[in-house]
C-alpha positions in Angstrom: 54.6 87.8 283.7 53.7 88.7 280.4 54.0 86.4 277.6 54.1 87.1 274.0 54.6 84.9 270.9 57.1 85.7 268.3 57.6 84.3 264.7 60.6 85.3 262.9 61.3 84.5 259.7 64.9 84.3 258.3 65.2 85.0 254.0 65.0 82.5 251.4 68.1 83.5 249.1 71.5 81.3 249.1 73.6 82.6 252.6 70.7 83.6 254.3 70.2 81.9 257.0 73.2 82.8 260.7 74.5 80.3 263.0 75.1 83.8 265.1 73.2 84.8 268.6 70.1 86.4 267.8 68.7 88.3 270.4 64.8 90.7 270.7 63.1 93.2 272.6 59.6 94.2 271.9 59.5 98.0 272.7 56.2 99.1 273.9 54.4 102.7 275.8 54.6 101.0 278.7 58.3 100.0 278.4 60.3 97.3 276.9 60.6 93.3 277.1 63.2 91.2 278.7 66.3 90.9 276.2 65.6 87.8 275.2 67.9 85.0 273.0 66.1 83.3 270.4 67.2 80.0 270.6 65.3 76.7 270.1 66.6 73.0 270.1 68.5 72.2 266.5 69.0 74.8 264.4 67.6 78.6 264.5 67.4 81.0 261.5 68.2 78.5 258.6 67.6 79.7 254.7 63.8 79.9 254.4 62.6 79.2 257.7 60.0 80.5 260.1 60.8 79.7 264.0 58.2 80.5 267.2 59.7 81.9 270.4 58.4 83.2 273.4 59.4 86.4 274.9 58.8 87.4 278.3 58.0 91.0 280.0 57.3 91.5 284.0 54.5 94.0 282.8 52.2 94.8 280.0 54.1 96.7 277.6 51.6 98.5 276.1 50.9 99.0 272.1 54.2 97.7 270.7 55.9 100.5 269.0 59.3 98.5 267.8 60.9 95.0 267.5 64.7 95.3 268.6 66.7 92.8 267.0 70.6 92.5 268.3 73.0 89.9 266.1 76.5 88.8 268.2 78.8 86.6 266.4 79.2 83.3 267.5 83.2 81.9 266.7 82.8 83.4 263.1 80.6 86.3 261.5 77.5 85.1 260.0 75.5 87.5 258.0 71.8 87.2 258.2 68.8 88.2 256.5 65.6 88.7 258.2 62.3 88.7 256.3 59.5 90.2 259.0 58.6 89.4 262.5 55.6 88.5 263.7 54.2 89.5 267.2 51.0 87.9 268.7 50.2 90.0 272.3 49.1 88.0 275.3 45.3 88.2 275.6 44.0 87.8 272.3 44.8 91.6 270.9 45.6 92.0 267.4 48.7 89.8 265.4 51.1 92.7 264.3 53.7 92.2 261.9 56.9 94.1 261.5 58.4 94.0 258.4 62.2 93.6 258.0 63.3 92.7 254.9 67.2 93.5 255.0 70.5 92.4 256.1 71.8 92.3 259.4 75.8 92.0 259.3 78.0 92.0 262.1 77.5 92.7 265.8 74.8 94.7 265.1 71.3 96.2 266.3 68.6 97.1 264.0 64.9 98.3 265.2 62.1 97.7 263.1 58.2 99.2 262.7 55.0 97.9 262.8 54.0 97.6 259.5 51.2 99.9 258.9 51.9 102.6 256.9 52.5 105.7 258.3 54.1 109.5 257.4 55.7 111.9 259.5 52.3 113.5 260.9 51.1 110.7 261.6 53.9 109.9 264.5 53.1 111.5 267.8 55.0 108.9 269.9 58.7 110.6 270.5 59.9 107.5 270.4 58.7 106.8 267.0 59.8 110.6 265.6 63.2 109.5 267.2 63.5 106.3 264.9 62.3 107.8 262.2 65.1 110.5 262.1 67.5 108.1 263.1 66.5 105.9 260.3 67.1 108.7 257.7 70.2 110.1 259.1 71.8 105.9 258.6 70.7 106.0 255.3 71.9 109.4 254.1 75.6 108.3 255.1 75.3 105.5 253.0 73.5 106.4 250.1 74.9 109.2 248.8 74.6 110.9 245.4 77.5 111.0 242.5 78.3 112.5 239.6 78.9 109.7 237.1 79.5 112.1 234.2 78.2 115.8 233.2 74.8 116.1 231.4 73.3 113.0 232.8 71.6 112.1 235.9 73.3 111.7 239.4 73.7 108.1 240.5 74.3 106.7 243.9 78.2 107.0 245.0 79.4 103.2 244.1 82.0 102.6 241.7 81.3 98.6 242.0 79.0 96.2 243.1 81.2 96.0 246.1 80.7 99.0 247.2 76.9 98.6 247.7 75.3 98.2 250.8 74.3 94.7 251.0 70.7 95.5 251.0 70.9 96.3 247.4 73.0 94.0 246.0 72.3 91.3 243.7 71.6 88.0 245.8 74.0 85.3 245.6 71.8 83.4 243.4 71.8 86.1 241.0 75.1 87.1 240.6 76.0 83.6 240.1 73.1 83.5 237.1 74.7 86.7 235.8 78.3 85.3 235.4 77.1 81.6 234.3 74.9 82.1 231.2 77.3 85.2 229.8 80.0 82.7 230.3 77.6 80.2 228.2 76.5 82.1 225.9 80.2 83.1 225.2 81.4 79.2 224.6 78.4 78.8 223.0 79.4 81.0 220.5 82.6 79.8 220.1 83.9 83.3 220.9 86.4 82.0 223.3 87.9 79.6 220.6 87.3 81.3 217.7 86.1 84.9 218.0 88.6 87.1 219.6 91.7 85.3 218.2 90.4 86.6 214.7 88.7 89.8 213.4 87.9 88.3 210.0 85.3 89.7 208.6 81.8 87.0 207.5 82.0 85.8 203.6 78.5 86.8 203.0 75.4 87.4 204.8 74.3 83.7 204.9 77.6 83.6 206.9 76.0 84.9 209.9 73.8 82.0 210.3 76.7 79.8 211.4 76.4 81.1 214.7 72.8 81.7 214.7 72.1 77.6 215.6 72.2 77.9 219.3 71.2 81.5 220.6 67.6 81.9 218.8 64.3 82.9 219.6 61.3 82.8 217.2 61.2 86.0 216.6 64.9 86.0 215.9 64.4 83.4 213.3 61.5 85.4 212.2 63.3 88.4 211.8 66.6 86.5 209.7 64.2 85.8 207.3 62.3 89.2 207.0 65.0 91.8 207.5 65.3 92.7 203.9 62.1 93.3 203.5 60.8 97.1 203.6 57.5 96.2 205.6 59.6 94.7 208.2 61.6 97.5 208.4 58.5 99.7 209.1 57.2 97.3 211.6 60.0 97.3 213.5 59.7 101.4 213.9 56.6 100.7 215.6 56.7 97.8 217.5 61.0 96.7 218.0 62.8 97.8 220.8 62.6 101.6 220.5 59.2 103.1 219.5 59.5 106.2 220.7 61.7 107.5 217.7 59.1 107.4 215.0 57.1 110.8 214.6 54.5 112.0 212.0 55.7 113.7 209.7 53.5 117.1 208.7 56.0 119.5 207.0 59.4 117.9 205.9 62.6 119.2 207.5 64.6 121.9 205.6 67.9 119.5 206.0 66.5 116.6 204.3 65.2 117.7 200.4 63.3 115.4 199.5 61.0 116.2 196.6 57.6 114.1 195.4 58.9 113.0 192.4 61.6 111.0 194.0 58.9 108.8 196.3 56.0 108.9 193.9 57.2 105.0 192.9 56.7 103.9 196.9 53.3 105.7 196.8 49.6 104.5 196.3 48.1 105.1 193.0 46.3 108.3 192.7 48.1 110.4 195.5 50.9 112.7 196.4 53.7 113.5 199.3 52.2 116.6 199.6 48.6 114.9 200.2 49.8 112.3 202.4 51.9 114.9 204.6 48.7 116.7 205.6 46.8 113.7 205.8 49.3 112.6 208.5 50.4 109.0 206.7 54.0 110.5 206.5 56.4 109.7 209.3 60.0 110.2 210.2 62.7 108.9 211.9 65.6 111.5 213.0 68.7 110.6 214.3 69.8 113.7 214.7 70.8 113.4 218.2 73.7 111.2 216.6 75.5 114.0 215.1 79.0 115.4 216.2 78.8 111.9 218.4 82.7 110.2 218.3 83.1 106.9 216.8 84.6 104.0 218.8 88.1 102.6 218.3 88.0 98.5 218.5 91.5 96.9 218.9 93.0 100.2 216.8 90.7 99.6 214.3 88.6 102.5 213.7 84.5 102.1 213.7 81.9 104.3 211.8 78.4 106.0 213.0 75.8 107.8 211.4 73.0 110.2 212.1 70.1 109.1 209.7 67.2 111.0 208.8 64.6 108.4 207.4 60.9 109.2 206.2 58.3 106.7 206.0 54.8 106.2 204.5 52.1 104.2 206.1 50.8 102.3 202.3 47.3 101.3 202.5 48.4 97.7 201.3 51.9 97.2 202.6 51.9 98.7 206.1 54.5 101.3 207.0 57.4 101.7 204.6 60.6 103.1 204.1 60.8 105.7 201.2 63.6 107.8 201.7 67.3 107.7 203.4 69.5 110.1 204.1 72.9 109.0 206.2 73.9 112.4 207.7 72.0 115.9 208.6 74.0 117.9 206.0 72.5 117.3 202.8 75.0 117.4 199.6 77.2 116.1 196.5 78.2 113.4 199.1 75.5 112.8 201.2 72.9 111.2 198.5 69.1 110.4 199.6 68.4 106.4 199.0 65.1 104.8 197.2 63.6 102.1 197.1 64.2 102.4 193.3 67.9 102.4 194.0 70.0 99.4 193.0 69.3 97.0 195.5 72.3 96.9 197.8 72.2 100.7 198.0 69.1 100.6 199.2 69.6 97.7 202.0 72.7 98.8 203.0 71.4 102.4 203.7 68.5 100.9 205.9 71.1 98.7 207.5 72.9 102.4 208.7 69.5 103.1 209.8 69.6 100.2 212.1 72.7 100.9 213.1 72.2 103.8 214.6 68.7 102.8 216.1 70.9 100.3 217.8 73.1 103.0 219.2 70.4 105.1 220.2 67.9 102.3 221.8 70.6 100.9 224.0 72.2 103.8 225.1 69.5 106.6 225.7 66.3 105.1 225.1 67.6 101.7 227.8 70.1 103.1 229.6 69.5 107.1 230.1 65.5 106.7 230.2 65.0 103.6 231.9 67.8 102.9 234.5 69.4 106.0 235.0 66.4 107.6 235.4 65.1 105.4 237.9 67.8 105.3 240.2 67.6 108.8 240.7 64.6 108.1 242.7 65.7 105.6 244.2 68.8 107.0 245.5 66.6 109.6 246.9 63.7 107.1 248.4 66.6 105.6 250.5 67.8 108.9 251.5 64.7 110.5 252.1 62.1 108.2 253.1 61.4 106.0 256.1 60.7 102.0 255.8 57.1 102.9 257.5 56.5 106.2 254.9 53.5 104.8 252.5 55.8 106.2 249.2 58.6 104.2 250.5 56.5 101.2 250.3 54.9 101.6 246.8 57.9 101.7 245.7 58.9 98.7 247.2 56.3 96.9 245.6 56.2 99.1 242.3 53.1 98.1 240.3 51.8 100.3 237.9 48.3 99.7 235.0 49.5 98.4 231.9 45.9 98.7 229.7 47.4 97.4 226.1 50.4 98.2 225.1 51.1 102.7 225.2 47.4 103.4 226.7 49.1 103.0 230.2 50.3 106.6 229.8 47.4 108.2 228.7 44.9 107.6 232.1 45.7 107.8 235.4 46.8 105.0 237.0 44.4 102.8 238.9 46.5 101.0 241.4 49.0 103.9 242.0 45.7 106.0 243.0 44.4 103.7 245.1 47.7 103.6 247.1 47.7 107.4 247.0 44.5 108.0 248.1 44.4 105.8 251.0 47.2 108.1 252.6 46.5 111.1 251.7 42.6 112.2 251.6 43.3 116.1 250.5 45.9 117.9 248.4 47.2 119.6 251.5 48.3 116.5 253.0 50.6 116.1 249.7 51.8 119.3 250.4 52.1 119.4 254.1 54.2 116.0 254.0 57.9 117.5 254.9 59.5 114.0 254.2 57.6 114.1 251.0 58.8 117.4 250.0 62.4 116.6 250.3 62.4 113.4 248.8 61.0 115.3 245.5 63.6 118.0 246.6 66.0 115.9 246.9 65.2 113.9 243.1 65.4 117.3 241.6 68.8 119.6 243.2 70.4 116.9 243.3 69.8 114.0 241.2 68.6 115.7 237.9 70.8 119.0 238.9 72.7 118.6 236.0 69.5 118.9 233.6 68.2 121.7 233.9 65.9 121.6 231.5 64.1 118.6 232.9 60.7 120.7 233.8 60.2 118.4 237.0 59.5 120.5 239.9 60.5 120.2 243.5 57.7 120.7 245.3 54.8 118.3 245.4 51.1 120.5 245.6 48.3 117.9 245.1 47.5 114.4 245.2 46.9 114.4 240.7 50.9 115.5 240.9 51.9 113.0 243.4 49.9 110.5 241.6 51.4 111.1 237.9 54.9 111.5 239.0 54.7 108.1 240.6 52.8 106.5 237.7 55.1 107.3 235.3 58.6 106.4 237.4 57.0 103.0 237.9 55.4 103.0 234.9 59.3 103.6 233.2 60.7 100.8 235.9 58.7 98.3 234.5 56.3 98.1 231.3 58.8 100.6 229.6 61.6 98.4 230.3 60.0 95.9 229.6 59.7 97.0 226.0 63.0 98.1 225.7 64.8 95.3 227.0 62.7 92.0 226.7 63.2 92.5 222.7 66.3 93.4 222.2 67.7 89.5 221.3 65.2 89.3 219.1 65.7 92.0 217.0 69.5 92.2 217.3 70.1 87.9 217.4 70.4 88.3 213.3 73.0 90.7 213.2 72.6 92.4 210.2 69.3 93.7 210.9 70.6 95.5 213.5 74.3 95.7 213.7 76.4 97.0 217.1 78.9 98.8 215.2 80.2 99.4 211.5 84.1 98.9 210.3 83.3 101.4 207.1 82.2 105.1 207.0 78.2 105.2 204.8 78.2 105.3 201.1 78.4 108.5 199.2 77.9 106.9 195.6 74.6 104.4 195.6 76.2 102.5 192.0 79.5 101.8 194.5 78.0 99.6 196.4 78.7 95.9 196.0 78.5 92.7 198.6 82.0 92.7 199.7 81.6 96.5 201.0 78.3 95.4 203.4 80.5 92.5 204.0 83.2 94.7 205.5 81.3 97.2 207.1 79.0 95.1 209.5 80.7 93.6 211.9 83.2 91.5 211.9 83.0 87.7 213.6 83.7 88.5 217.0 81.5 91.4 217.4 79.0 89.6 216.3 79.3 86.9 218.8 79.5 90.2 221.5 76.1 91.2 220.2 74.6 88.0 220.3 76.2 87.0 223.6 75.4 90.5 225.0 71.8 90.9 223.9 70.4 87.2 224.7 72.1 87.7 228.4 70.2 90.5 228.8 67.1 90.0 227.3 66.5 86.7 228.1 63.8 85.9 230.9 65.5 86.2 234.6 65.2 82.9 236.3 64.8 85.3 240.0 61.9 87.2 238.3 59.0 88.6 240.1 56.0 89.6 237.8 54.2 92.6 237.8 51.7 92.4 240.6 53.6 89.8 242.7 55.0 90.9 246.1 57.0 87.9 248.2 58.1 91.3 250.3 55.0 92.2 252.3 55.4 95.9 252.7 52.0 96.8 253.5 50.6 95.0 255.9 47.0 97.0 256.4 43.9 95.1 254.5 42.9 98.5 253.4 46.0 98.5 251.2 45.8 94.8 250.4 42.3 94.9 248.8 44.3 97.6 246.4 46.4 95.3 245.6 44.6 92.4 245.4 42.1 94.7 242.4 45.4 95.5 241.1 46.1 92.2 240.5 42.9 90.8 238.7 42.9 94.2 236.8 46.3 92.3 235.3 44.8 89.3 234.7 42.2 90.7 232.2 45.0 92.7 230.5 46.7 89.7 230.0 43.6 87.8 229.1 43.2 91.0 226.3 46.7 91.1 224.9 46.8 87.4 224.2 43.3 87.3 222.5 44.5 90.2 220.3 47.4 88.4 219.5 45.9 84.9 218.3 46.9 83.6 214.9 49.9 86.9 214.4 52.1 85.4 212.3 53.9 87.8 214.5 52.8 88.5 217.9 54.0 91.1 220.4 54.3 89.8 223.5 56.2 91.7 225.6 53.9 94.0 227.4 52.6 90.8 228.7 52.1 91.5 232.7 53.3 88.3 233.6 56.4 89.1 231.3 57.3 92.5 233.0 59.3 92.2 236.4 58.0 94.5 239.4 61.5 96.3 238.8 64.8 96.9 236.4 66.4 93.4 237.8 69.0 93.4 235.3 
């Protein structure tokens, strides 16, 4: 009689743990264990725990190819969530673990792989090839691709959180989080007493800071009492929520006529527009894509949007400036271009529709379009396309990508992403011979970004370089970009009139109209301004279920070969993070949130 030891180890999240029967069978060449019931005195399979058993087989089994795990309900159903399993062979061979990692509900069996990483040609065992095909064939029934709207990426076929498999849920813990602090930042506020009963307008902007005294961050603060201020304005271009808008500037667009006699003032001494433009200090800032787009209706009251064109100057004294404002891409009698020499409130309240529509744009295309829909395109398609065992399932299990400082991250290759790459496939033609590879890029493409067909992603994979810069940047956009986008966005929106969610009034078309009481009336009124707050502090705040970049508690790979990657992946982080925070000491403003140990492995949230 053979006898092999078995650890199991049961997950750590609230509901975890099953008071059901939980049976195994190690499947080996040589044929397959008794069916054996794991059950030790007390209690098995508790939140968090990690129980021994014994399993017995009248012959040697052979290399173990599969663990067979079979849950029966015991009086009631018991969901259960099983981390890995660990099997230790009789006669010393070699401890091999079997990673799990999902949810096992009802009377149910589920067959799991050794852990190294493996892809399709790797496989000879039938058996193996069997699982593998079976594996895919359960996943494509329930992960299935849907049109969420025309123009946009696919998304998987879900209309709730319900209707997710419970693999891919949030945990209990989190969804509890999720409802708890919007509901506290909503009393906090006083939206529930105060707010949405009225839809009063704020006296004046000091106004605002009455419910400014809870929800704050320093930079927040910061920014309350630098928004006015054109060099803030600037900064924010560059380093706020969404600096991918800013270009420079070399010819000026033919919709926006601005001449250099209207900017000379914001100028250095002794130089022109037309000398700056070719020396590249000129920059815009085009919200063009704005244009045509239909204004919200809140509670029958019509709202107001823009499509800005702004330029800036990067001033050898002040930093990058503001110099010009234009509120729509038809220039005319009624469309007038703002300076800095304007009267005052002109001029703020045209770089306050400036705002608004960087607000517009940053959440909606710039967070939501290039961040998470654009992720879950691939990972709709990694469910349906490639095994638990594949090695590009697993990276992107444990997504990682090299964050240098700040940008730089997309201008190398990748060094952990490589690494990985490069273990598993030695030559281009193994990129290109990998079938499950193929359709999984096949898959991203005809289907998830059908509707785009002007993408330029195609859907074949020929060579490692490919493979290894697709990968970079998906991970790259799941977490540092993310990061960027969504870490800030309480800080810069928190002090609403710097960057306002919506406007009650259409822009100004005469700059000497302008008075107090009409920026009064076009931000936003008292309860949208507790929305934003509310809104932008619940979802940028830190997530108290984070997992920084670098950090697996899910052991994917389970080969040292890999480990040692990832183990130089994360010291490589450690002296980025080292770098950033030296570069920042004594900013009277620093930015901070490129910080690897302030990017999660993953959109969370």
């Amino acid at each position: 009689m053979e006898e092999y030891k078995v650890t199991v180890a049961t997950g750590t999240s609230e509901y975890s743990g099953t008071n059901n029967y939980i049976y195994i069978t190690l499947v080996g060449e040589n044929g397959e264990s008794e069916k054996t019931l794991l059950d030790n005195p007390g209690l098995d399979f508790c939140r968090g725990a990690v129980d021994d058993y014994k399993v017995c087989s009248p012959a040697p089994l052979g290399p173990l190819l599969l663990v067979r795990l079979e849950k029966q309900r015991y009086w009631v159903e018991d969901n259960w969530f099983c981390r890995y399993v660990i099997v230790e062979p009789p006669g010393g061979a070699a401890v091999l673990t079997f990673p799990c990692y999902r949810w096992l509900i009802g009377d149910i069996k589920v067959e799991i792989r050794e852990g190294t990483a493996k892809k399709l040609s790797d496989d000879t065992s039938p058996l193996l090839l069997a699982h593998r095909k079976a594996e895919l064939q359960e996943r494509q029934t329930i992960y299935r691709w849907c049109v969420w709207a025309p123009g946009i990426p696919k998304c998987i076929d879900a209309k709730t959180e319900a209707d997710l498999h419970q693999d891919v849920r949030f945990d209990n813990e989190k969804r509890s989080d999720f409802e708890r602090s919007l509901h506290y930042a909503l009393i906090e506020l006083s939206l529930k007493k105060l707010a949405i009963r009225f839809g009063r307008s704020w006296c004046d902007l000091d106004d605002f800071k009455r419910c400014f005294w809870k929800l704050k961050s320093p930079i927040a603060e910061y920014c309350m009492e630098h928004w006015k201020e054109d060099w803030f304005f600037g900064y924010q271009c560059l380093n706020g929520s969404n600096p991918r808008m800013i270009q420079r500037c070399k010819k000026l667009p033919k919709n926006f006529p601005v001449s250099g006699d209207m900017v000379q003032g914001s100028l250095a001494p002794r130089t022109t527009l037309e000398k700056e433009l070719k020396d590249g200090n000129i920059y815009l800032v085009d919200y063009s894509v704005m244009d045509g787009v239909p204004p919200n209706v809140i509670r029958g009251k019509p709202q107001y949007i823009s499509s800005p064109i702004c330029l800036l100057y990067e001033h050898p004294d002040q930093g990058i400036i503001p110099i010009a404002i234009q509120l729509a891409q038809t220039p005319g009698l009624h469309t007038p271009i703002f300076l800095p020499k304007d009267p005052p409130l002109a001029w703020l309240l045209a770089k306050i529709w400036v705002r608004n529509s960087e607000f517009q744009v940053f959440q909606l295309l710039s967070h939501l379009l290039r961040t998470h829909l654009f992720v879950e395109v691939f990972c709709v398609a990694t469910k349906r396309q490639l095994p638990a065992v594949h090695p590009i399932y697993k990276v992107g299990c444990v997504c990682g990508i090299y964050v240098t400082c700040h940008m730089n991250a997309f201008h190398s290759l990748p060094s952990f992403v490589k690494g990985m790459i490069l273990l598993y496939y030695p030559l281009d033609r193994d990129v290109a011979e990998d079938s499950e590879l193929q359709l999984w890029i096949k898959d991203v493409v005809d289907e998830g970004f059908v509707d785009i067909p002007k993408f330029g992603l195609s859907n074949k994979l020929k060579t490692r370089e490919e493979l290894i810069t697709l990968l970079s940047v998906v991970i790259f956009t799941s977490t540092a970009q993310h990061a960027a986008t969504n870490n800030g966005q309480f800080d810069w929106c928190a002090w609403v009139p710097n960057t306002p969610c919506t406007m009650r009034h259409p822009p100004p078309t005469d700059k000497d109209a302008v008075t107090m009481e009409m920026i009064m009336d076009t931000l936003p009124d008292v309860s949208q301004t507790c929305l934003e707050m509310a809104i932008t502090w619940h979802l940028g705040r830190p997530q108290p279920d984070a997992v920084p970049l670098g950090q697996y508690p899910e052991e994917y790979f389970t080969e040292a070969k890999a480990q040692k990657v990832i183990d130089s992946f994360r010291q490589e982080l450690k002296e980025i993070e080292d770098h950033i925070l030296k570069q920042n000491e004594g900013l009277e403003l620093p930015y901070l949130f490129l910080l690897p140990s302030r990017i999660e492995n993953s959109i969370t949230i």
